[in-house]
Backbone as ProteinMPNN parsed JSONL, in Angstrom:
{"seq_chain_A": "XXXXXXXXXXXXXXXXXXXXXXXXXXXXXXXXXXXXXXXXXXXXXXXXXXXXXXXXXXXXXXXXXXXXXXXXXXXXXXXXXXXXXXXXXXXXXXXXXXXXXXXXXXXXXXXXXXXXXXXXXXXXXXXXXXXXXXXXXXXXXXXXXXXXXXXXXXXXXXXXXXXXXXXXXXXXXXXXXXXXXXXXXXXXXXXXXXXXXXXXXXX", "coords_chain_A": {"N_chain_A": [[96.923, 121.144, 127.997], [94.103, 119.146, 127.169], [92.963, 115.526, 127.581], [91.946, 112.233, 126.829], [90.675, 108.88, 126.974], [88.56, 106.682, 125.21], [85.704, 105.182, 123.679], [84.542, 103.95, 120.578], [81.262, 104.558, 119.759], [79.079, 104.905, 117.925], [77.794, 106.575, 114.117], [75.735, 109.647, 114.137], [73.489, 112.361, 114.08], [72.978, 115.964, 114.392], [71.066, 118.815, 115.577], [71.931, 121.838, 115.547], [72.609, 125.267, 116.552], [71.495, 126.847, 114.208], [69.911, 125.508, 113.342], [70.61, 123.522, 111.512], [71.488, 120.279, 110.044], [74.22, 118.362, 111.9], [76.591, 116.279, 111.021], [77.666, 113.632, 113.325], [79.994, 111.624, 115.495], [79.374, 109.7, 117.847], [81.148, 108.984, 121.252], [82.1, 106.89, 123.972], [83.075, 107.67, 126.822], [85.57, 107.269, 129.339], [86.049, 106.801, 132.596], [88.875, 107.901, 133.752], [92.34, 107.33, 134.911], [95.737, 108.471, 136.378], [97.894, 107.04, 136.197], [100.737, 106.64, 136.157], [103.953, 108.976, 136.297], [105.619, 110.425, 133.757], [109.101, 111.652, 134.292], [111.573, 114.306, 133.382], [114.784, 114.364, 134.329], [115.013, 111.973, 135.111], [113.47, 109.857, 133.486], [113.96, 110.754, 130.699], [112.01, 112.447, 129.508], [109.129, 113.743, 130.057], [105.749, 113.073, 130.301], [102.364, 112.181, 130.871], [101.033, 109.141, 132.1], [97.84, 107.489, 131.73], [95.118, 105.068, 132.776], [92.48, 103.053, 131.748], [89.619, 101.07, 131.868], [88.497, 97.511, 132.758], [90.875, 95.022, 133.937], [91.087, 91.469, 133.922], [93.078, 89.658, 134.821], [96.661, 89.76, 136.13], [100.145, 90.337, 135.584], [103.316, 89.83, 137.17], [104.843, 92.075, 136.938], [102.799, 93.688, 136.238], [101.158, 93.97, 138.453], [102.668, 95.045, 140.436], [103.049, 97.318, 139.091], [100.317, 98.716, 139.17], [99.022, 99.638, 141.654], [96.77, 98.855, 144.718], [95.04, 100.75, 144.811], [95.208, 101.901, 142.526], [93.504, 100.664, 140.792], [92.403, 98.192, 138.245], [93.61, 98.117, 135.768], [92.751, 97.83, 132.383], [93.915, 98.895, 129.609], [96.771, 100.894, 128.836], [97.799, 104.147, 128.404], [100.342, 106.939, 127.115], [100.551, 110.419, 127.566], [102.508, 112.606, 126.179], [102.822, 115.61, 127.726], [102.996, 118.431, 129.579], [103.621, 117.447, 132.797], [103.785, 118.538, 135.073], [101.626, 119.171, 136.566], [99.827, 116.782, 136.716], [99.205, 114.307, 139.364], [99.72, 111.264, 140.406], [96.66, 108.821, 140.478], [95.06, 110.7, 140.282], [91.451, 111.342, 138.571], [89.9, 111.389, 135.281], [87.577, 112.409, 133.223], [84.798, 113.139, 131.119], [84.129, 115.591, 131.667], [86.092, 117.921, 131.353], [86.346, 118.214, 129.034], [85.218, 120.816, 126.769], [81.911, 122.058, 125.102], [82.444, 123.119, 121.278], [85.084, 123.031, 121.412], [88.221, 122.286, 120.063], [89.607, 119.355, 118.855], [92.3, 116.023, 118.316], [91.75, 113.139, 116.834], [92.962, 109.922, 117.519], [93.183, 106.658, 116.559], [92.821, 103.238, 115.553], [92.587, 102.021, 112.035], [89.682, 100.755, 110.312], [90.33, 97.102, 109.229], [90.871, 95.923, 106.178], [91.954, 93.48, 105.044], [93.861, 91.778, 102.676], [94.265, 93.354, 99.691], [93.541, 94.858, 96.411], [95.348, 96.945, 93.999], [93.44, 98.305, 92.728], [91.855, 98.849, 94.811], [93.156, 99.853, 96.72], [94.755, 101.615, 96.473], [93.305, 102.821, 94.306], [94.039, 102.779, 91.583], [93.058, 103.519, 88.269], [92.614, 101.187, 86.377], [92.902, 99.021, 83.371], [91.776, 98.835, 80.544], [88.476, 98.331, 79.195], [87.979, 96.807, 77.082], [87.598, 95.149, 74.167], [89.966, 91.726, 73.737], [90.983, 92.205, 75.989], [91.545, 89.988, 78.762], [90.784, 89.521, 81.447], [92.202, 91.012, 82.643], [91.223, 93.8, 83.439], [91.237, 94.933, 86.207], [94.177, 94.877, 86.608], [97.769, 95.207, 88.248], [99.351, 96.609, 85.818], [102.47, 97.006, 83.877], [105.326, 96.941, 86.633], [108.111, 96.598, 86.707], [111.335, 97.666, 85.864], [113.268, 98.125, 82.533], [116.229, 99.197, 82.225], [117.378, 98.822, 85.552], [116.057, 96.168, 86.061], [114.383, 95.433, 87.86], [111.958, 95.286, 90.893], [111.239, 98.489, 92.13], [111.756, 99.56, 95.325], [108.797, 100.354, 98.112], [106.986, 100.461, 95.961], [103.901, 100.535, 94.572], [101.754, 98.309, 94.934], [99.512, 95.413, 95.439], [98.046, 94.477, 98.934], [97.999, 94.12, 102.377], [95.373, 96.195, 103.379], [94.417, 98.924, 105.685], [94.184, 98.701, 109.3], [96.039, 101.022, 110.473], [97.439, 102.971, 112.531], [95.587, 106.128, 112.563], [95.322, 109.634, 112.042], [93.316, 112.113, 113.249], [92.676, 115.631, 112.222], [91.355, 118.744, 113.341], [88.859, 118.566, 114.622], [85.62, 118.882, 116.33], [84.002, 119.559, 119.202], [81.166, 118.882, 119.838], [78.791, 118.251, 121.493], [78.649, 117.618, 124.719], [78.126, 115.219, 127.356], [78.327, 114.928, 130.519], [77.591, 113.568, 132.62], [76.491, 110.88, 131.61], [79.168, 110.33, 130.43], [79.482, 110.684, 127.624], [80.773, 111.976, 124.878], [80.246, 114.027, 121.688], [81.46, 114.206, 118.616], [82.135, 116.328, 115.873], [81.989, 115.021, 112.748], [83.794, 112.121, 110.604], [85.211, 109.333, 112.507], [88.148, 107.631, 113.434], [88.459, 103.836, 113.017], [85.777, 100.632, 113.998], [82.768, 99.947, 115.271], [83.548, 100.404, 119.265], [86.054, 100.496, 118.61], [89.294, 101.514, 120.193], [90.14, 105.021, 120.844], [91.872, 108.178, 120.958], [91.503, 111.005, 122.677], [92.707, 114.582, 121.932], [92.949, 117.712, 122.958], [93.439, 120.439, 120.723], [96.203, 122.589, 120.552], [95.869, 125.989, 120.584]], "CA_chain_A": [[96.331, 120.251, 127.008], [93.522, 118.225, 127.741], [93.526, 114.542, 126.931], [91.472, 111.041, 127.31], [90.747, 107.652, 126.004], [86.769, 106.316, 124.882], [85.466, 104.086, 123.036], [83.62, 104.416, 119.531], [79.927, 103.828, 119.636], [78.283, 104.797, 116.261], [77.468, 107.95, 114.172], [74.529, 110.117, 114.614], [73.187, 113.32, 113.333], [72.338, 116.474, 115.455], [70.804, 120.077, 114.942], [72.79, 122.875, 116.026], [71.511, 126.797, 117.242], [70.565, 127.28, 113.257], [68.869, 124.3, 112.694], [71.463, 122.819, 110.589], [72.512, 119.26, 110.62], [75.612, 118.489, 112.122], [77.216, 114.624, 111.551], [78.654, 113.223, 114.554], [80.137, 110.58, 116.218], [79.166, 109.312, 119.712], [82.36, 108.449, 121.853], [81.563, 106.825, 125.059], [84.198, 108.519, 127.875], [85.682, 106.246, 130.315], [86.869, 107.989, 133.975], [90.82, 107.333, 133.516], [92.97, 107.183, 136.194], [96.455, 109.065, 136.271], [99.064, 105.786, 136.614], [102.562, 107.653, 136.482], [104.101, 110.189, 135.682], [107.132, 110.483, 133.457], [109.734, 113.463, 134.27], [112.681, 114.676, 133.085], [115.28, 114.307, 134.899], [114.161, 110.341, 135.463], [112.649, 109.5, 132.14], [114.28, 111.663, 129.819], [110.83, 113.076, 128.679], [107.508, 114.445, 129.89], [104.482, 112.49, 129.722], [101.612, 111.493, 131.765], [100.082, 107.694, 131.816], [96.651, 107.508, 132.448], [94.591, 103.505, 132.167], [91.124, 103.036, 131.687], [88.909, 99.724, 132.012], [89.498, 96.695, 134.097], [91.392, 93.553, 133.973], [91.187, 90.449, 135.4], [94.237, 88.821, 135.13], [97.785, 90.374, 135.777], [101.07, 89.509, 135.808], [103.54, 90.201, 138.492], [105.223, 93.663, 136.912], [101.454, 94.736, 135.871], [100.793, 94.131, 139.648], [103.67, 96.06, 140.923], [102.698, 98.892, 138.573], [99.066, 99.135, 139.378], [99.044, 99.187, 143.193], [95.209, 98.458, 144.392], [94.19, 102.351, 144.741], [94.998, 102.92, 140.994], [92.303, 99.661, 140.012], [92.749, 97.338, 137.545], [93.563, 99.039, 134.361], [93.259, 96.838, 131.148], [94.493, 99.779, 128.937], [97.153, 102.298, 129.367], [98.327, 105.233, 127.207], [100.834, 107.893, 127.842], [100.635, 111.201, 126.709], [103.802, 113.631, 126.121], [102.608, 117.05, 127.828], [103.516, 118.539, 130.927], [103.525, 116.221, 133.793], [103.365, 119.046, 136.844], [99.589, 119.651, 136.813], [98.537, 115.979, 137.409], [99.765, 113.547, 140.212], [99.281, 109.531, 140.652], [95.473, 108.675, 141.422], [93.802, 112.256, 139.754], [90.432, 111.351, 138.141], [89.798, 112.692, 134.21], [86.566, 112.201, 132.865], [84.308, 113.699, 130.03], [83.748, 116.955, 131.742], [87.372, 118.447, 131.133], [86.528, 118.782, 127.474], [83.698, 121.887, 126.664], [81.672, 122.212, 123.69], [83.389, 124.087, 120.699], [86.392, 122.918, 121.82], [89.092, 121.431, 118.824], [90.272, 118.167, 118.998], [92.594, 115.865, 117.915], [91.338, 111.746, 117.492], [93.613, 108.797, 116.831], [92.611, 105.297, 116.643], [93.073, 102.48, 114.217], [91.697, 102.235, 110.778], [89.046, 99.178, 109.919], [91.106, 96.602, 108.452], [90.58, 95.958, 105.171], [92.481, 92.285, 104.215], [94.276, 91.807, 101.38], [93.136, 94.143, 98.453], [94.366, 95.03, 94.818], [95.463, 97.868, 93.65], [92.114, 99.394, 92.386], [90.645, 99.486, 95.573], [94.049, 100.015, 97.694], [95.407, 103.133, 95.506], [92.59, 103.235, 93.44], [94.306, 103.031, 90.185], [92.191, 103.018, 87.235], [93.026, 99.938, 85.715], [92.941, 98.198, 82.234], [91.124, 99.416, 79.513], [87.504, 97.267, 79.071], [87.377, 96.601, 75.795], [88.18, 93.591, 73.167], [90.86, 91.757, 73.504], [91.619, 92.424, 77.669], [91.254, 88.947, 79.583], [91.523, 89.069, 83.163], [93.546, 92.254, 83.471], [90.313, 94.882, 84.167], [91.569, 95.511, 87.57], [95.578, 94.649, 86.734], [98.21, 97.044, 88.139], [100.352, 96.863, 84.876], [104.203, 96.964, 84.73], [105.798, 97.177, 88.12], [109.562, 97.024, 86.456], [112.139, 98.839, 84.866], [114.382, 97.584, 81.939], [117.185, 98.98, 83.052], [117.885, 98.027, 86.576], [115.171, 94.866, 86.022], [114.552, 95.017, 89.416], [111.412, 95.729, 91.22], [111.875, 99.472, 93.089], [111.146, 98.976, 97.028], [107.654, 101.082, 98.008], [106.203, 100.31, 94.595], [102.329, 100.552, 95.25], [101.193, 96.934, 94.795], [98.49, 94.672, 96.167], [98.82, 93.967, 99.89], [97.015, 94.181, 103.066], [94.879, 96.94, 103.838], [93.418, 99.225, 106.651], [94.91, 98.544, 110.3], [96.902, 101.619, 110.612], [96.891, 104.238, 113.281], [95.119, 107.615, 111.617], [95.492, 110.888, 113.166], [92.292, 112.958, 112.323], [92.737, 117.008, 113.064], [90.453, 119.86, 113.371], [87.945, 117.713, 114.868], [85.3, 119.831, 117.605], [83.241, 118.556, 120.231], [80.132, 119.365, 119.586], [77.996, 117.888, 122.651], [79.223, 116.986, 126.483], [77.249, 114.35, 128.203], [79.4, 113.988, 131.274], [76.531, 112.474, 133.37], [76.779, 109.543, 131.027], [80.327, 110.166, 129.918], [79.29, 110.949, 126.206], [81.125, 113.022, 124.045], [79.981, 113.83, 120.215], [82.425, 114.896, 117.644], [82.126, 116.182, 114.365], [82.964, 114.093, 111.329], [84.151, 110.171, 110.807], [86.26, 109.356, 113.438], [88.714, 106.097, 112.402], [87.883, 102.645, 113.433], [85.083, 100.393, 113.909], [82.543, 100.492, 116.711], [84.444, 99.255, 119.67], [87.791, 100.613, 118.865], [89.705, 102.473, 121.513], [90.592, 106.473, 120.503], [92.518, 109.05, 122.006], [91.217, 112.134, 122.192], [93.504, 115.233, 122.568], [93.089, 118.774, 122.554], [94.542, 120.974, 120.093], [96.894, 123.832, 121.172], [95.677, 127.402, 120.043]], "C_chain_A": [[95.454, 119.222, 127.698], [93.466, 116.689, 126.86], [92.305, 113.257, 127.714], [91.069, 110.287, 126.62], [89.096, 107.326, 126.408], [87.177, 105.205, 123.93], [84.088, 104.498, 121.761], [82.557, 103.753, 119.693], [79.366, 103.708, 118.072], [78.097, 106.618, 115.774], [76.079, 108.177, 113.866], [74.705, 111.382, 113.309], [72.465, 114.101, 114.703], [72.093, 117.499, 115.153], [71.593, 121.032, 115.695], [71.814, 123.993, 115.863], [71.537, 127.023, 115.588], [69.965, 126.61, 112.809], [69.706, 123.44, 111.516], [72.136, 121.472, 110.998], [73.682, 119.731, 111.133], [75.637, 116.888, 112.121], [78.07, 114.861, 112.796], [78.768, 111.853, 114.32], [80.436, 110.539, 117.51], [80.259, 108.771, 120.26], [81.741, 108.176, 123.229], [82.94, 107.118, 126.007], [84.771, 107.704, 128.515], [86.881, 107.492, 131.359], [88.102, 106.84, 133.966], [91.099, 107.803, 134.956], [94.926, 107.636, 135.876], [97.305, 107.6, 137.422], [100.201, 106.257, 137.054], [102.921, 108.467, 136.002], [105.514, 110.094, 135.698], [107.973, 111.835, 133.886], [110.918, 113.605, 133.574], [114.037, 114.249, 133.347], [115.334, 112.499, 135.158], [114.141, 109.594, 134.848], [113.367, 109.541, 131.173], [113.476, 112.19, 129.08], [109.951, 113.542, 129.87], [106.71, 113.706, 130.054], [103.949, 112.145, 131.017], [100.739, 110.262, 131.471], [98.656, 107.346, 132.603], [96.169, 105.665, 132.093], [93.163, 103.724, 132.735], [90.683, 101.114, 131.476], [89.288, 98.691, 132.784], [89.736, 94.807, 132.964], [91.226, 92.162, 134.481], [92.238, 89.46, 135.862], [95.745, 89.466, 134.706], [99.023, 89.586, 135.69], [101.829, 90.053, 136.606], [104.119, 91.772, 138.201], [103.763, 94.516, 136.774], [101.509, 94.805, 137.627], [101.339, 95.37, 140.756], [104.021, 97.671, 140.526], [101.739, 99.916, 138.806], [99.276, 98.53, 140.814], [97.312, 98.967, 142.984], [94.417, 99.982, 144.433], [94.15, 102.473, 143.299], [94.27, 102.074, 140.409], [93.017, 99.042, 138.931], [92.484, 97.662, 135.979], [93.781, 98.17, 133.187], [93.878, 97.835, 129.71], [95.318, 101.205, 130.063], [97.937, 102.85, 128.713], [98.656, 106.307, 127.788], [100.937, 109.128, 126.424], [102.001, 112.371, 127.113], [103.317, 115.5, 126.706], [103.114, 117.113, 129.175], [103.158, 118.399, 132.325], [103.474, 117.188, 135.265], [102.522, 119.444, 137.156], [99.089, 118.401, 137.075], [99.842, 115.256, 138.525], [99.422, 112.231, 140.258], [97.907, 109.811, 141.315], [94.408, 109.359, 140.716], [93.036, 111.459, 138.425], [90.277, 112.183, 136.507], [88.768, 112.26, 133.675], [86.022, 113.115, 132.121], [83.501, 115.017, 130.34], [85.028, 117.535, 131.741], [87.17, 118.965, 129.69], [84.945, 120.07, 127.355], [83.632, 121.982, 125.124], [82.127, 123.136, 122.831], [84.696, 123.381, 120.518], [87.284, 122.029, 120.517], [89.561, 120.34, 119.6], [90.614, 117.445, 117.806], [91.971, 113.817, 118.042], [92.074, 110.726, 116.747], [93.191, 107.663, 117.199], [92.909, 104.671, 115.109], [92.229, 101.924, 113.886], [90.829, 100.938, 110.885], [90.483, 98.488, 109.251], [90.578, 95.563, 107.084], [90.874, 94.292, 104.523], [93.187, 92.476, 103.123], [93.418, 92.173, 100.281], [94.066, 93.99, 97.313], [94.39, 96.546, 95.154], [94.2, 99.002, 92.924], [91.41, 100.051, 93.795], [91.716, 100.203, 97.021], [94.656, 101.666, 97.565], [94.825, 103.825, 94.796], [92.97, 103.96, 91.843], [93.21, 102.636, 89.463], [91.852, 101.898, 86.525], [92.962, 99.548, 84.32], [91.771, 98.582, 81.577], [89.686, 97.875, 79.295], [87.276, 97.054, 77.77], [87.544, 95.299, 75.244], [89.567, 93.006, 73.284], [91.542, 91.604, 74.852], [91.095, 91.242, 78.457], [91.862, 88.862, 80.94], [92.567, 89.967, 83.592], [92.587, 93.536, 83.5], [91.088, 95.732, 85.349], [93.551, 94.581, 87.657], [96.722, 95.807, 87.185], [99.508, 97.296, 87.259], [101.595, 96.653, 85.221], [104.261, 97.239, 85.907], [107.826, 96.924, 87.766], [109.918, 97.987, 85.688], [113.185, 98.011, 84.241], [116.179, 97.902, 82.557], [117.744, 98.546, 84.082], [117.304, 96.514, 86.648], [115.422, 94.52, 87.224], [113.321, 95.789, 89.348], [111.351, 97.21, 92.49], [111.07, 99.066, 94.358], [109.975, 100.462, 97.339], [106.863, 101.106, 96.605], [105.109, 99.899, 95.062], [101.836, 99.288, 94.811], [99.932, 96.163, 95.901], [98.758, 94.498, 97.293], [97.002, 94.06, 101.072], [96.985, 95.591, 103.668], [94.67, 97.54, 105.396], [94.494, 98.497, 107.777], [95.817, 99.145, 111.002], [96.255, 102.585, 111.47], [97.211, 105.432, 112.587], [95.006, 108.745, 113.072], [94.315, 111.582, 112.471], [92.233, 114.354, 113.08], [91.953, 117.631, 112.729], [89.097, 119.559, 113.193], [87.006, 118.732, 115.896], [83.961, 119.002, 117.969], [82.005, 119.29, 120.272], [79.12, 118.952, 120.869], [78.906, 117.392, 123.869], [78.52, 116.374, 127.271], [78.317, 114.193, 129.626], [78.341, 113.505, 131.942], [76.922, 111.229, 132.792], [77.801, 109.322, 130.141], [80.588, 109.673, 127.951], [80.0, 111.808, 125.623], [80.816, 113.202, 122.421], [80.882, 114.7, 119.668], [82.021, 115.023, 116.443], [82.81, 115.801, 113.367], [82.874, 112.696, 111.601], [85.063, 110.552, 111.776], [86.959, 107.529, 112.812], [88.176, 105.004, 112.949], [86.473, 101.696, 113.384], [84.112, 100.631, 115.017], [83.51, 99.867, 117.772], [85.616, 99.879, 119.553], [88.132, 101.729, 119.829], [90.223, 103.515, 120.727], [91.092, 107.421, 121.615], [91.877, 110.196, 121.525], [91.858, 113.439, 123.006], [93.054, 116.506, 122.26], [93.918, 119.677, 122.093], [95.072, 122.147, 120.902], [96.351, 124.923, 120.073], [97.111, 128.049, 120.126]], "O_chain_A": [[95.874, 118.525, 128.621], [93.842, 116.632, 125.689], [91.9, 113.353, 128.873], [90.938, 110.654, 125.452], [88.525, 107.585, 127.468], [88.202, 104.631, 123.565], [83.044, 105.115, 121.975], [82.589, 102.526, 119.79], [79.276, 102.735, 117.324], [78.183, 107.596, 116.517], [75.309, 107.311, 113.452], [75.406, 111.483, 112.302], [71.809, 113.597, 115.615], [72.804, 117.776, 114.186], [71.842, 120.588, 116.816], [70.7, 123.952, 115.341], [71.752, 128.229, 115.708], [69.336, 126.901, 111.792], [69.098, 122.738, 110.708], [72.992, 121.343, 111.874], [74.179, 120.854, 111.041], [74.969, 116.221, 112.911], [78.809, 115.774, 113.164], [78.185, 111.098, 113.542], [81.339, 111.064, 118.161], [80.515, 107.743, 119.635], [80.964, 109.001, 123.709], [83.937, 106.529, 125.587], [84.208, 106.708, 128.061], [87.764, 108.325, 131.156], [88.212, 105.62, 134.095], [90.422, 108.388, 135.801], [95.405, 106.926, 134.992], [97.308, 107.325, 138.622], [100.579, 106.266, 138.225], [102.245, 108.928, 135.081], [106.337, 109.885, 136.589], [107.465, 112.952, 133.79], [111.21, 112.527, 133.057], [114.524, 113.655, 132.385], [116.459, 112.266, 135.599], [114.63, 108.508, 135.158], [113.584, 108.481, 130.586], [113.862, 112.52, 127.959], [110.683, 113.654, 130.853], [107.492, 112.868, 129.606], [104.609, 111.879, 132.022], [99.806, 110.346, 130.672], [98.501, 107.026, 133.781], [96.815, 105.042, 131.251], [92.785, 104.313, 133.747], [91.397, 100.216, 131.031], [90.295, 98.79, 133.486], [89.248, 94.074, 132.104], [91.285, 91.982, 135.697], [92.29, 88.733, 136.854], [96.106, 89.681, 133.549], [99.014, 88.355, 135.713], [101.271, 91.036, 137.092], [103.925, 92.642, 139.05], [103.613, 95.691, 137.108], [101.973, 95.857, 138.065], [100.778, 96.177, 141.496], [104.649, 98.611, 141.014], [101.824, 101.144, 138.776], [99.584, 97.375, 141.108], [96.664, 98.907, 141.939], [93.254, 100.138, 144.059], [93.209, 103.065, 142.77], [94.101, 102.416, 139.239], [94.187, 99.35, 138.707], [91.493, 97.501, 135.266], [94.922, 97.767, 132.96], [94.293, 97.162, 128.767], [95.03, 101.906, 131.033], [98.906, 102.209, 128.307], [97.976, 106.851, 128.658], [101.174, 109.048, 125.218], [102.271, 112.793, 128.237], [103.555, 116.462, 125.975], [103.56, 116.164, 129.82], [102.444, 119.209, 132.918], [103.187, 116.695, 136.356], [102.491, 120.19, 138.135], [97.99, 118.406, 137.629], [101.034, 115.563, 138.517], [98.217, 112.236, 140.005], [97.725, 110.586, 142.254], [93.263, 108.952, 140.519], [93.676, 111.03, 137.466], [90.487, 113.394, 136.441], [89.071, 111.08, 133.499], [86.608, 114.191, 132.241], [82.578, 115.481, 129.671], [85.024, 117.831, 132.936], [87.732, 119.965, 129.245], [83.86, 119.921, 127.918], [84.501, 121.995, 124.252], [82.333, 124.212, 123.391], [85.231, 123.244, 119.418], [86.724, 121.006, 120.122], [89.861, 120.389, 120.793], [90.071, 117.591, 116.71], [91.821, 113.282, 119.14], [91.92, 110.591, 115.533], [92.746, 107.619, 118.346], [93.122, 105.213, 114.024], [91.32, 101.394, 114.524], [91.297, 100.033, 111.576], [91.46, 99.131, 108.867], [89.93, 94.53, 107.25], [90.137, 93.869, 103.633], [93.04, 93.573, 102.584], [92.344, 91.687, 99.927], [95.053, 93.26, 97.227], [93.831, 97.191, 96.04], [94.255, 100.217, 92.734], [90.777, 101.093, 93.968], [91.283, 100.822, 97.992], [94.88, 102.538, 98.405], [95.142, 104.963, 94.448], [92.57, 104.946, 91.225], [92.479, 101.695, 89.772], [90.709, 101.754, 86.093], [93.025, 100.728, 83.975], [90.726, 98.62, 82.228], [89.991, 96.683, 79.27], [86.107, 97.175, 77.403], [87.625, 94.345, 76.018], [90.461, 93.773, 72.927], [92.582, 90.949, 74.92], [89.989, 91.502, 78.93], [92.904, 88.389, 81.391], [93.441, 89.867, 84.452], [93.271, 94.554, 83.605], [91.422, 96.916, 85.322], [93.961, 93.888, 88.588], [96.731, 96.956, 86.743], [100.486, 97.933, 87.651], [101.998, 96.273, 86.32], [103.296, 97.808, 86.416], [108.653, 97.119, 88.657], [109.294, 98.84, 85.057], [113.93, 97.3, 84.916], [116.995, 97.146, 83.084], [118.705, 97.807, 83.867], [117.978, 95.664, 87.23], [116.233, 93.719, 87.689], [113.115, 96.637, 88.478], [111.421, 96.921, 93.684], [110.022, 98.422, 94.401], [110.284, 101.542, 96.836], [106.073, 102.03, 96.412], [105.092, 98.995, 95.898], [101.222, 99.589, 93.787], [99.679, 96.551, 97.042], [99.961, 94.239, 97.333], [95.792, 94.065, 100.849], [97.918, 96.16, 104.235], [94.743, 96.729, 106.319], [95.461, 97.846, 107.379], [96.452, 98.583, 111.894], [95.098, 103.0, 111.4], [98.288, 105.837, 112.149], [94.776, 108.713, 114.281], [94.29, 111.649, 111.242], [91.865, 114.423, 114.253], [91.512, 117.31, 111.625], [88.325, 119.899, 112.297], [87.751, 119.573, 116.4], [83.235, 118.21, 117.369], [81.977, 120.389, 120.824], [78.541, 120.007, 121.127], [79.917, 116.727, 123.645], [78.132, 117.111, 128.178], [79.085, 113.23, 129.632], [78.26, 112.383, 131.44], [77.674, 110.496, 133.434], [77.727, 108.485, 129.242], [81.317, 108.902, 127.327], [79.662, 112.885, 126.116], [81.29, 112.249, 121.804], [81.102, 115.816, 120.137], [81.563, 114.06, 115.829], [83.967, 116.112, 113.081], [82.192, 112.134, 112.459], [85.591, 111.651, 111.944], [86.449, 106.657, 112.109], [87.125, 105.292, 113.523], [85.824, 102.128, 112.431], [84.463, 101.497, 115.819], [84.243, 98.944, 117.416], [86.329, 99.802, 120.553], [87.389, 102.651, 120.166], [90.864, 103.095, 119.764], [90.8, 107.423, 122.81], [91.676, 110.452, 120.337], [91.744, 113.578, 124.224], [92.662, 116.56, 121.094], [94.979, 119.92, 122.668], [94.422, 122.619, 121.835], [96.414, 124.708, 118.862], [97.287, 129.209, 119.754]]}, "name": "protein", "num_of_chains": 1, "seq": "XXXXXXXXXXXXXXXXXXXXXXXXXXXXXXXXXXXXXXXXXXXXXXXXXXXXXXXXXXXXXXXXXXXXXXXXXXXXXXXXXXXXXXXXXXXXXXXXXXXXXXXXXXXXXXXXXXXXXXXXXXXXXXXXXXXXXXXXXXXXXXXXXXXXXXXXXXXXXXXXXXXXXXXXXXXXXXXXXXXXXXXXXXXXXXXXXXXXXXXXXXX"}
């Protein structure tokens, strides 16, 4: 499984071998760095921790984690696959992934603020006619006579957006590794700026 962390730029538009749009979105790559490696036996799991970008101010366990060969990692994300193909140090950058190729991209959603229920659930709301003051966009009862209690998960007003989205059967449509570009087809979640993982699916 291949695997690495970018950063959302913006989306585009690109022609493909029939001349047919294709939406994208531009991910800019960042060369990760293979931190530790969880095992079995050790851990009680699997996983390999890679960190990307730099820091400038640690504290004394970050220090003791990141010796000075593995650089000054201001992000670091571990992924659950099998940990005896990389080693502390190994290099992964935006030529590992090839065009075609499926992927999987998580990152978190815009955040939205406190919404209503029209625009949160997109209930219909309140009838516009004569007679309706100030309840257009109301989200009606929310009890029940009998228990007269409000049930717990009842879809109500709240705050929006901010959640990590998993988006599948995503494919990589372009490979810049010179300038550590990758383009994907579709929305990808977040705003520009937000950090994404991008994983490859298993066939």
């Amino acid at each position: 499984m291949k695997f690495i962390l970018g950063k959302k730029l913006n989306m585009t538009q690109i022609f493909d071998e029939d001349n047919k749009v294709v939406p994208v979105t531009l991910v800019e790559v960042f060369s990760c760095t293979v931190t530790q490696i969880r095992m079995e036996d050790k851990d009680g799991y699997e996983a390999v921790q890679i960190g990307m970008g730099e820091k400038k101010k640690f504290n004394k366990p970050e220090k003791g984690h990141l010796s000075k060969s593995l650089g000054n990692c201001r992000v670091l994300k571990e992924f659950k696959i099998d940990a005896k193909e990389y080693k502390v140090g190994d290099k992964i950058d935006a030529s590992v992934f090839e065009e075609g190729e499926d992927v999987t991209v998580t990152g978190i959603s815009k955040g939205k603020g406190f919404q209503g229920v029209v625009k949160r659930y997109n209930f219909k709301g309140g009838p516009a006619s004569h007679g309706q003051k100030h309840s257009l966009r109301s989200p009606g009862s929310i009890g029940a006579l009998g228990p007269q209690k409000v049930f717990k998960g009842k879809r109500m007003a709240g705050r929006m957006g901010s959640d990590r989205v998993f988006v599948k059967g995503l494919k990589v449509v372009k490979v810049d590794a010179e300038n550590g570009i990758l383009a994907i087809s579709g929305a990808l979640p977040g705003r520009r700026g937000t950090l994404l993982e991008i994983v490859s699916e298993k066939k």
